[in-house]
N, C-alpha and C positions, 0 to 999 in steps of 0.2 A: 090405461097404463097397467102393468103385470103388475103382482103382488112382489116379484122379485125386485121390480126398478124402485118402484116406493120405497121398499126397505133400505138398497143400493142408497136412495138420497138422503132420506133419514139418517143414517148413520154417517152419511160426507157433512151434511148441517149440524150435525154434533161432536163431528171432528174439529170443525171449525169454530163455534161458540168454544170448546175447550181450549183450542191452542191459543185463540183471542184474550181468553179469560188468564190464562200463565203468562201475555203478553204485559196483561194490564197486573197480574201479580209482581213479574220482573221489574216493569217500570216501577211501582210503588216501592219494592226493595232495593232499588238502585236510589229513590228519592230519599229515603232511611237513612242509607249510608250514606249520601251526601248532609242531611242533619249531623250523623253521629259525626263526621269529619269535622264542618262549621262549629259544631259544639265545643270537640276539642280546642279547636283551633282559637276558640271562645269570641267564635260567631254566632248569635241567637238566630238571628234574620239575614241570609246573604243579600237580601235586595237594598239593605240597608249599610250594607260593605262599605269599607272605604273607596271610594272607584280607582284615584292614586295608584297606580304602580311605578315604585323607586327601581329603575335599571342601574344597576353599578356597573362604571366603567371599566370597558376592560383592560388587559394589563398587556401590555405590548411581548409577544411573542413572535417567536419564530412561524406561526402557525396565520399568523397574522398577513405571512405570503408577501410582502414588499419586495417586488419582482426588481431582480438585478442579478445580470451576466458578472460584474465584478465579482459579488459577493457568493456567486456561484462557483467561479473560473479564481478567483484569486487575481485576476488582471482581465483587460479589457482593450480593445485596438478598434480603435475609431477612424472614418475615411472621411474626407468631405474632399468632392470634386471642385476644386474653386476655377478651371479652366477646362476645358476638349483635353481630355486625358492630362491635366497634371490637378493630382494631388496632394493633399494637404491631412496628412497622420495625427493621433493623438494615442499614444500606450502610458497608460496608467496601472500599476504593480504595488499588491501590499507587501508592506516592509517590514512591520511592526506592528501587528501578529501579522503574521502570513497566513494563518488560519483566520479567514475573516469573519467563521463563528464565536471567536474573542473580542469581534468587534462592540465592545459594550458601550453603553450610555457614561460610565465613570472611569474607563480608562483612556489612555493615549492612543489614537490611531492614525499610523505613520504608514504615508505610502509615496511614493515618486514616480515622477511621468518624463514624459519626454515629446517632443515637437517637431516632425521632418518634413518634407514636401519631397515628392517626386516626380518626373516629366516621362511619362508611358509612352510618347514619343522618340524616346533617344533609348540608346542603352544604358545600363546602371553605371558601366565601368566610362561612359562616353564625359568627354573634357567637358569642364562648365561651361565652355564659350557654346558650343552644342544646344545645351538645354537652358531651358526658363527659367529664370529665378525667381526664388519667391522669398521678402525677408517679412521678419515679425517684429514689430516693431513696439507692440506692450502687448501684455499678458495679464490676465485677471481672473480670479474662482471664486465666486461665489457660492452659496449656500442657501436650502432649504429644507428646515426639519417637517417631518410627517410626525404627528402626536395624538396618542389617544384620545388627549383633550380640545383636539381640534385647534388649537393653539401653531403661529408658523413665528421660527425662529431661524435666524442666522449667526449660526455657531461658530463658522469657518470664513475668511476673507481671507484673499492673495492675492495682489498686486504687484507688479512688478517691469521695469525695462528689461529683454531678454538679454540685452548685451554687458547686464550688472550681474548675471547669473551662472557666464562660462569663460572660462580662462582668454584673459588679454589678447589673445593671438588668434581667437577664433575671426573667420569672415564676419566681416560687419560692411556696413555705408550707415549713410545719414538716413537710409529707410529702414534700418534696424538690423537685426544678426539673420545672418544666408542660412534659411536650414537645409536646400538643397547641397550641400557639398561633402568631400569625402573626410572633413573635419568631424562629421556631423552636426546637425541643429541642435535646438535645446535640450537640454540633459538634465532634468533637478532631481537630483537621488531619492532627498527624502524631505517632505512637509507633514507636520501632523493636525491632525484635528483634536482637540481637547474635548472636553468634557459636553455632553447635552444635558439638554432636561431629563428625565427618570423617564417619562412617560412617551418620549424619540422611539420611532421602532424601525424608522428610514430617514435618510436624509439624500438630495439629489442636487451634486455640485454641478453648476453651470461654468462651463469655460468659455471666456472670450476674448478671440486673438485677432488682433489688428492684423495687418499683412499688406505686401505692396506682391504685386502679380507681375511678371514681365508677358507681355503680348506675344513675342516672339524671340527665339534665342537669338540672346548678343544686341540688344536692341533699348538702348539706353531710355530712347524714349516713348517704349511702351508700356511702361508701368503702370498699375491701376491699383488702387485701395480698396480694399474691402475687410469686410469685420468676417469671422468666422465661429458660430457657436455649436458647442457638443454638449452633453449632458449626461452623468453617470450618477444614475443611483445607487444605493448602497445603503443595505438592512441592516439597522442595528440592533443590538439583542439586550434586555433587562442587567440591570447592572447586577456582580455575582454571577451570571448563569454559565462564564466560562471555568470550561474545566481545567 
């Protein structure tokens, strides 16, 4: 081996012992500062720590993301297919705030929906002997709070027969109120929700509508029963944080 290469490793072997040795310096004064912090901290020994860590709960925000078209949109239009092209609507609209970032945990929140059916086989303007009927024959909203503390409550119930809910002269039978007609179906302007717990940051009402289906237009006795359910969440915000 040259006298040039010898020296070449010499000096590579004592580049390395040094950098190793500021390595084992660093470490030592990073172990100092963690004393000097435990000390403040008026910890002698951290292996002797308390292990416990207290999580405090968090506080329901907007940030919190309780995903909901309502409280996005201010209103919401729901389908559900209950036949080969006839459907069955649900539009639900805030009343009271209509800004649904006022939707707080301690105020009043006032909103109203409404109920139709339509037959995608006929035209809109076409006679009711034409198209399929469809009546509703009770109505019901339920309720489910989301809460920081994991806690589920039902804040909001409605019940009701549709044919107690729109003026004496709308279509009815003994299977309940016609929403396909040019009366229109259900109509409730305005119901509110009261008050939740502090800690609500969503709640997601469940609707559930009885319903008689006609098989075929004009066709007395092809009726069928069935339950129809939809579902609208809706973010609620700390009580106070509306502006």
């Amino acid at each position: 081996m040259s006298l040039r290469n010898s020296s070449r490793r010499k000096v590579r072997v004592a580049a390395f012992v040094a950098s190793f040795a500021l390595a084992g310096l660093s470490l030592t004064g990073c172990a100092q500062l963690v004393d000097t912090f435990n000390s403040v901290q008026g910890i002698s020994n951290p292996a002797s720590a308390p292990t416990s860590v207290v999580t405090p709960q968090p506080q329901p925000s907007a940030s919190m993301d309780f995903a909901s078209q309502f409280t996005y949109d201010g209103s919401v239009s729901l389908t559900t297919e209950v036949a080969d092209g006839l459907e069955v609507t649900l539009d639900m609209w805030a009343v009271d705030s209509r800004r649904t970032q006022e939707w707080t945990t301690d105020r009043e929140k006032t909103f109203g929906f409404a109920v139709n059916a339509y037959d995608q086989r006929t035209d809109e303007k076409a006679v009711l002997t034409q198209k399929r009927r469809v009546y509703i024959s009770s109505i019901s909203i339920t309720s489910q709070t989301a809460q920081t503390s994991g806690q589920v409550q039902s804040p909001f119930q409605f019940s009701a027969d549709p044919r107690t809910l729109v003026p004496a002269d709308t279509n009815r039978s003994d299977r309940g109120l016609l929403l396909n007609s040019f009366q229109g179906g259900l109509h409730v302007p305005e119901t509110t929700i009261h008050q939740m717990p502090n800690d609500t940051y969503g709640v997601t009402l469940e609707f559930a509508m009885n319903i008689w289906v006609e098989g075929g237009a004009n066709d007395e006795n092809s009726f069928s029963q069935q339950t129809v359910y939809q579902y609208v969440p809706i973010a609620i915000y700390p009580a106070g944080s509306a502006g």
